[in-house]
C-alpha positions as MATLAB code, in Angstrom:
seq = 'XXXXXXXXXXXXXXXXXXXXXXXXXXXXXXXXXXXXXXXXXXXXXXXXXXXXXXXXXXXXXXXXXXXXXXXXXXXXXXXXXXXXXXXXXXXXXXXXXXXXXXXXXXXXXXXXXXXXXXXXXXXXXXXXXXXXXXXXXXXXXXXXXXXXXXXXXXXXXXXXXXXXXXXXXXXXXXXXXXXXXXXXXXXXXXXXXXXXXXXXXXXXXXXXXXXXXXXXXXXXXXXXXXXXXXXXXXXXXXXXXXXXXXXXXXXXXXXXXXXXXXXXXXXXXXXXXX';
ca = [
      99.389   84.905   98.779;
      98.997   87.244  101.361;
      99.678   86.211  104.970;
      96.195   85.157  106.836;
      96.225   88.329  109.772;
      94.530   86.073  112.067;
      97.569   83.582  112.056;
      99.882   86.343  113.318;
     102.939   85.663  116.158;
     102.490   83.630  118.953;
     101.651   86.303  121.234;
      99.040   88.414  119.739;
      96.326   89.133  121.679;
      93.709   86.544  119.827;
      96.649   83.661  120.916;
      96.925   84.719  124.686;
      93.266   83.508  125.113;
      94.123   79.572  124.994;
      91.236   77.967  126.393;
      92.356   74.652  125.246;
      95.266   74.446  128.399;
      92.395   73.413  130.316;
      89.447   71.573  128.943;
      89.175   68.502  127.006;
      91.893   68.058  124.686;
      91.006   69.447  121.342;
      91.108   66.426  118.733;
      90.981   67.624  114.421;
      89.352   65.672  112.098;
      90.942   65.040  108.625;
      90.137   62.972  105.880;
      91.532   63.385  102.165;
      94.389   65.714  101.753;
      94.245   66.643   97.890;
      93.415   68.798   95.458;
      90.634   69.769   96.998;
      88.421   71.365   93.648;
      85.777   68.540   93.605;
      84.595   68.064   97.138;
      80.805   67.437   97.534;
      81.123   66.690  101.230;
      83.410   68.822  102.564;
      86.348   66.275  103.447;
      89.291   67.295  101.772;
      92.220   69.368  102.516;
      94.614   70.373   99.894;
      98.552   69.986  100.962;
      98.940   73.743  101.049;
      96.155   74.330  103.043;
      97.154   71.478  105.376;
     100.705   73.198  105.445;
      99.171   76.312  106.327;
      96.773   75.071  109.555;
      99.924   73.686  110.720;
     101.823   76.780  110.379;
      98.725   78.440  112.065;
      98.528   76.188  115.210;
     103.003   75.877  115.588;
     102.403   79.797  115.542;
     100.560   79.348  118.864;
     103.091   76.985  119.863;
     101.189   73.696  119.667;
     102.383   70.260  118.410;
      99.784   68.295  116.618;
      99.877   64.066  117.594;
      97.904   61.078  117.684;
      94.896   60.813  119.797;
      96.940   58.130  122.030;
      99.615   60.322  122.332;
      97.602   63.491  123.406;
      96.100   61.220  125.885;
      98.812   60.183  127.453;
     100.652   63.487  127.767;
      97.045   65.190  129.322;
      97.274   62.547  131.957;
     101.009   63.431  132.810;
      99.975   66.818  132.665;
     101.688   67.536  129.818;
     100.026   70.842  127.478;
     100.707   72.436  123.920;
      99.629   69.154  122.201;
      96.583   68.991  119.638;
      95.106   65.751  118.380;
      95.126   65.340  114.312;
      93.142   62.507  112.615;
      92.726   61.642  109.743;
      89.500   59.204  109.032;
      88.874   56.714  106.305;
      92.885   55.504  105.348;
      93.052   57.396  102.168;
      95.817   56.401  100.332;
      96.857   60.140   99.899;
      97.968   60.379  103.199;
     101.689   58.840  102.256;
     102.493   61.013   99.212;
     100.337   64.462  100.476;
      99.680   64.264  103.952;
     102.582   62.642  105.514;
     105.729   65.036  104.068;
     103.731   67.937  105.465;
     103.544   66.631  108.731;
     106.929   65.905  108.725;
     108.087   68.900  107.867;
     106.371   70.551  110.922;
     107.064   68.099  113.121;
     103.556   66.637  113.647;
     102.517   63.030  114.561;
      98.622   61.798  113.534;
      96.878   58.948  113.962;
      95.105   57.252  110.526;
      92.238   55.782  111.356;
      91.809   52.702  108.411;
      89.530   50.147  107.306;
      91.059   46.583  107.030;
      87.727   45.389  105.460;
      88.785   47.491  102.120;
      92.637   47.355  101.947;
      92.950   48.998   98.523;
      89.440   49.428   97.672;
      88.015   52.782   97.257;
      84.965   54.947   98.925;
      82.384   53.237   97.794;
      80.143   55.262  100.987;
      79.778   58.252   99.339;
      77.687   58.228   96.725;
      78.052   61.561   95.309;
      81.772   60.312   94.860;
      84.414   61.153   93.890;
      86.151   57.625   93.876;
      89.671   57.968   96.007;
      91.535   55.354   96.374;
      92.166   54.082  100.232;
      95.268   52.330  101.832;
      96.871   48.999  101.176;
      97.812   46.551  103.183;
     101.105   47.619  102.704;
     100.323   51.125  102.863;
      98.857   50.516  106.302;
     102.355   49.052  107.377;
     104.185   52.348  105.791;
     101.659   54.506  108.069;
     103.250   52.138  111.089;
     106.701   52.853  110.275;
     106.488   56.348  109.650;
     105.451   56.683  113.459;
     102.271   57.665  112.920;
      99.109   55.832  114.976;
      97.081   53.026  113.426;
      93.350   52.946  114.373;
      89.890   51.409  113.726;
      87.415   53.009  111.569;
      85.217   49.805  111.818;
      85.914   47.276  108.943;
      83.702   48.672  105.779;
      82.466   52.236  106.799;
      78.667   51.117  108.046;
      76.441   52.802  110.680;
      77.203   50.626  113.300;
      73.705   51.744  115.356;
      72.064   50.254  112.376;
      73.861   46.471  113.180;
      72.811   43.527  114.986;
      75.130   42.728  118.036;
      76.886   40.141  116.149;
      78.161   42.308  113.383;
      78.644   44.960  115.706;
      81.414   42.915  117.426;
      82.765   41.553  114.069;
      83.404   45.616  112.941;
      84.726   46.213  116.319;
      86.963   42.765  117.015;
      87.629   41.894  113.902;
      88.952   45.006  112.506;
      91.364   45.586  115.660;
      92.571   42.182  114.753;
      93.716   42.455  111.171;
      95.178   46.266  111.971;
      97.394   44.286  114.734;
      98.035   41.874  112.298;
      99.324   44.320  109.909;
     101.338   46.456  112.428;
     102.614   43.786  114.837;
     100.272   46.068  117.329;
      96.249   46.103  117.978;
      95.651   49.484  117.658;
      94.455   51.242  121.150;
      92.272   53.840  118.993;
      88.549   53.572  117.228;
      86.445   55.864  115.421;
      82.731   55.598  114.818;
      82.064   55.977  111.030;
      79.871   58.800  110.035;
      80.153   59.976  113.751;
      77.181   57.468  114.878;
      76.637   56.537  117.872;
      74.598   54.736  120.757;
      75.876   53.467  124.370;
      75.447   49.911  123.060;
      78.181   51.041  119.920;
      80.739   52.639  122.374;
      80.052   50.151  124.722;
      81.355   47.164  122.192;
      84.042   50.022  121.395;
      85.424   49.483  125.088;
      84.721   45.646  125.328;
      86.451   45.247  121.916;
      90.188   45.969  123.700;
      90.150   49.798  122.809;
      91.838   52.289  125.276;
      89.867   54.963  123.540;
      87.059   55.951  120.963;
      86.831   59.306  118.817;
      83.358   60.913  117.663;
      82.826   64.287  116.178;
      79.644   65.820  118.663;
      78.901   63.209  121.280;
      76.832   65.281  123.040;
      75.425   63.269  126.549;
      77.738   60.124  125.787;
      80.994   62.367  126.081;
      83.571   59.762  127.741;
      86.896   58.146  126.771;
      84.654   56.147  124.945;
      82.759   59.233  122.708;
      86.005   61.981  122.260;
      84.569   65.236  120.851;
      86.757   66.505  117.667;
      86.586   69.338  115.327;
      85.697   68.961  111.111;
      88.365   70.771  109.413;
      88.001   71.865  106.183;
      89.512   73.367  103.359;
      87.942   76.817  104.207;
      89.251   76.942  107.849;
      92.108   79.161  107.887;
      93.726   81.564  110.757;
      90.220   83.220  111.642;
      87.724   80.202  111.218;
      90.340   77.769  113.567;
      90.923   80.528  116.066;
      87.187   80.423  116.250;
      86.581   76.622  116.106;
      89.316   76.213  119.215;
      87.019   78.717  121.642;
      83.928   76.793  120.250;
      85.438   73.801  121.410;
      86.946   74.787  124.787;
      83.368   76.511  125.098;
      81.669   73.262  124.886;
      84.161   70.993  126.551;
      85.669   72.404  129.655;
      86.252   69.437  131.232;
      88.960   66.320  130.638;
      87.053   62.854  131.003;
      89.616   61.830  128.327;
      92.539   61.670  131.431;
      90.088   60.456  133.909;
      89.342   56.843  134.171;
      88.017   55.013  131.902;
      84.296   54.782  132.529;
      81.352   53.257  130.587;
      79.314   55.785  129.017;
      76.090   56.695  129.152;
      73.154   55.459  128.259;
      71.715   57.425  125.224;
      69.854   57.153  122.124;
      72.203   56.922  118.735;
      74.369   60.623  118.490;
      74.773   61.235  114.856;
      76.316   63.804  113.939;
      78.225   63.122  110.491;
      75.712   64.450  107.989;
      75.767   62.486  104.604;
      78.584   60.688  104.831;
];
């Protein structure tokens, strides 16, 4: 296959233009990483292609981690780190995912749902079915060193709950991840990229040091972390072009600043379908 020209050395002139050195830390969104040939929504990655986004952003000299991690580093003023997630605790991420992180030398954080240990996607109804993580599996993501976090307990639109189950997807599912890992995971993520102030707000009060979304538009706080779909198209050109869309939109870093309750706003949704 023929080398992508747009994910040429370090310092060509499309990589000396790294807008993401000083805006809000630039967060990828995974899902599925397998064959990728019957994908009605867009959500999975084949290991190759995974393999070569990695290539593409070591080539500009930048270490994908968890979301914690990133965090941390931005507030010790640490740069050259990128945020990789991967939503929904597919149980491909140990046998496809994982060994190509590995072999660039990339952390992640999973973000799982204890309510289905096991079960399958039963949220997407133009399928396919894909199998998610065990309980087990969940502990193997632990001890590989990659981050455990909340994706709620059963994949629902948590705008459309009452408070009560609101707090059980929040509480609860931090519970039986830091039951599983020995830690309560410091990470959630909305399903479907949903959100209200109320939902990040029960985000915050749940224990969580941080919250990812995909668009949060006017709720954009520790609590709402923009990320970036990636998809099986996105190669050299397409993620060259989704990092200056990103540092375009997000020039500043509320995810170093103090924590601070977000603001009040009508539900953001911005996860299509799914």
């Amino acid at each position: 296959m023929a080398a992508d020209p747009s994910a040429r050395r370090a310092d060509a002139p499309s990589s000396r233009f790294r807008p993401h050195a000083r805006r809000e830390p630039w967060i990828l969104t995974y899902h599925s990483v397998t064959d990728a040939g019957d994908d009605p929504y867009g959500i999975t990655v084949s290991p190759a292609r995974l393999d070569e986004q990695l290539s593409w952003l070591r080539s500009r000299r930048l270490t994908g981690v968890g979301v914690a991690e990133l965090l941390r580093a931005r507030a010790a003023g640490r740069r050259g780190l990128v945020g990789l997630t991967f939503d929904d605790g597919y149980a491909d991420f140990l046998g496809e995912a994982l060994p190509v992180l590995r072999r660039h030398g990339c952390r992640a954080t999973v973000f799982v749902l204890p309510g289905r240990p096991g079960g399958v996607n039963e949220w997407d109804p133009l399928g396919p079915r894909k199998p998610l993580l065990t309980r087990e599996d969940v502990r193997r993501v632990a001890a590989a060193g990659m981050e455990v976090g909340s994706h709620g307990l059963y994949h629902r639109d948590l705008t459309a709950l009452g408070d009560e189950e609101l707090h059980h997807e929040t509480r609860h599912s931090r519970q039986l991840i830091g039951d599983l890992t020995g830690t309560p995971p410091e990470g959630f993520c909305y399903p479907y990229g949903v959100l209200d102030g109320r939902v990040a707000a029960a985000a915050r009060s749940a224990g969580y040091g941080y919250a990812c979304a995909l668009s949060p538009g006017p709720l954009l706080s520790r609590y709402a972390l923009p990320r970036t779909h990636i998809s099986q198209a996105d190669r050299g050109a397409r993620l060259w072009a989704k990092d200056l869309r990103h540092g375009l939109r997000h020039g500043a870093v509320p995810g170093t600043a103090p924590a601070c309750a977000p603001r009040a706003a009508g539900p953001v949704r911005t996860g299509g379908a799914r």
